[in-house]
C-alpha positions as CSV (number, residue, x, y, z in Angstrom):
1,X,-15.9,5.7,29.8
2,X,-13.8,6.9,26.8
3,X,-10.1,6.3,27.0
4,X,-7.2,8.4,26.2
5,X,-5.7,7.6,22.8
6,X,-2.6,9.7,23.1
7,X,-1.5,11.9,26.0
8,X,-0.6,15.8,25.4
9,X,3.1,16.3,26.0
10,X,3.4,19.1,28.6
11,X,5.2,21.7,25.8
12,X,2.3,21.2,23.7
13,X,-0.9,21.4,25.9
14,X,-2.6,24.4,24.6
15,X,-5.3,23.8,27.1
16,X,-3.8,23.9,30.3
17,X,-1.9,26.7,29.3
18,X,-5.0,28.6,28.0
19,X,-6.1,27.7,32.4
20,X,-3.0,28.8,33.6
21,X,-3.1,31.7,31.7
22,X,-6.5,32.8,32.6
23,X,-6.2,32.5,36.1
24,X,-3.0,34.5,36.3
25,X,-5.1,37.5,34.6
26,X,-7.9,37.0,36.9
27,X,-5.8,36.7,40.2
28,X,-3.0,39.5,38.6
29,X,-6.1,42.0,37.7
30,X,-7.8,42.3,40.8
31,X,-5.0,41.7,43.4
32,X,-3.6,44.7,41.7
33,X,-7.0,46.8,41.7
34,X,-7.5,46.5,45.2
35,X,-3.9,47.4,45.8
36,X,-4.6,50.5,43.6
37,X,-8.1,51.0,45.6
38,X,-6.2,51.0,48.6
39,X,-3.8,53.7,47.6
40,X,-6.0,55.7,46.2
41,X,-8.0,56.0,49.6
42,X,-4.5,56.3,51.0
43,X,-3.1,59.1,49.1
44,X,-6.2,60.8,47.1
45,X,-9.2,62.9,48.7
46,X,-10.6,63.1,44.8
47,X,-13.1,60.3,43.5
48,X,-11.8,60.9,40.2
49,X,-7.8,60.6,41.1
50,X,-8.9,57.3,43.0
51,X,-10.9,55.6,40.5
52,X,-7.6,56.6,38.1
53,X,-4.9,54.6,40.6
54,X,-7.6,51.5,40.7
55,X,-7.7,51.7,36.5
56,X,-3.7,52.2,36.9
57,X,-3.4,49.3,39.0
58,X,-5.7,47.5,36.7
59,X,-3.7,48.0,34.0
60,X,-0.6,47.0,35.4
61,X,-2.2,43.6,36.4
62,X,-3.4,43.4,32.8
63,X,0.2,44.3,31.7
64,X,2.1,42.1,33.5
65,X,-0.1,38.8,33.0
66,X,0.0,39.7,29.4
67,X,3.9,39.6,29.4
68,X,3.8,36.3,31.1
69,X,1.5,34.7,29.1
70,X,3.1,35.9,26.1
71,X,6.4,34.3,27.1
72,X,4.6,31.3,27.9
73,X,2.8,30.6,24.2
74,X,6.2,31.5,22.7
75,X,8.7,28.9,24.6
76,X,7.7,25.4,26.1
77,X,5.8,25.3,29.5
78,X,9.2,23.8,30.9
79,X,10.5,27.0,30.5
80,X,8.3,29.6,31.8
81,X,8.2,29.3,35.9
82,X,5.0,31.4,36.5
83,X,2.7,29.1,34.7
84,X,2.9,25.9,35.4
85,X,0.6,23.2,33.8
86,X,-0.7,20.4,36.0
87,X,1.8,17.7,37.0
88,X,0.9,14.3,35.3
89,X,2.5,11.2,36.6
90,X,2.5,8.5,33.7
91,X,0.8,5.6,34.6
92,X,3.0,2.1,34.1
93,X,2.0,-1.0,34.4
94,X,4.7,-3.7,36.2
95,X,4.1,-7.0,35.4
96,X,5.4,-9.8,37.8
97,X,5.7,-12.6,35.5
98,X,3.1,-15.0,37.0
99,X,0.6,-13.4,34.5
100,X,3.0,-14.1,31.3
């Protein structure tokens, strides 16, 4: 199995905040699409003014993932509480003295 030379400080994992960011989008685009489906059958009879709320709520989804991802790249993942990267426990070895 290969080994980790050198651990990733959380502040400068690109990776897990490329994950994190992702799956806000994902999760931000369609909760808000099916919220703008849903009032678009609620308040529109036209197929055209609903398809436009589900597009609006799209975009908002889009929007406000965007603004939070942004705001993660920019300051250290400590920072930003919407995206958080994985918890890592460092691994330490405690010797007893009997192996010395």
């Amino acid at each position: 199995m290969a080994e980790k030379k050198g651990a990733v400080p959380p502040d400068y994992d690109v990776n897990a905040k490329w994950d994190a960011c992702l799956d806000l989008t994902v999760r931000r685009f369609v909760y808000s699409s099916l919220g703008g489906a849903f009032a678009g059958l609620l308040f529109f009879r036209s197929p055209v003014t609903r398809w436009a709320s589900i597009a609006l709520g799209a975009g908002i989804g889009i929007g406000s993932a965007y603004t939070d991802c942004s705001r993660a790249f920019d300051a250290p993942s400590s920072s930003s509480p919407n995206l958080a990267s994985p918890k890592t426990t460092p691994k330490t070895s405690v010797s007893q003295g009997a192996d010395e």
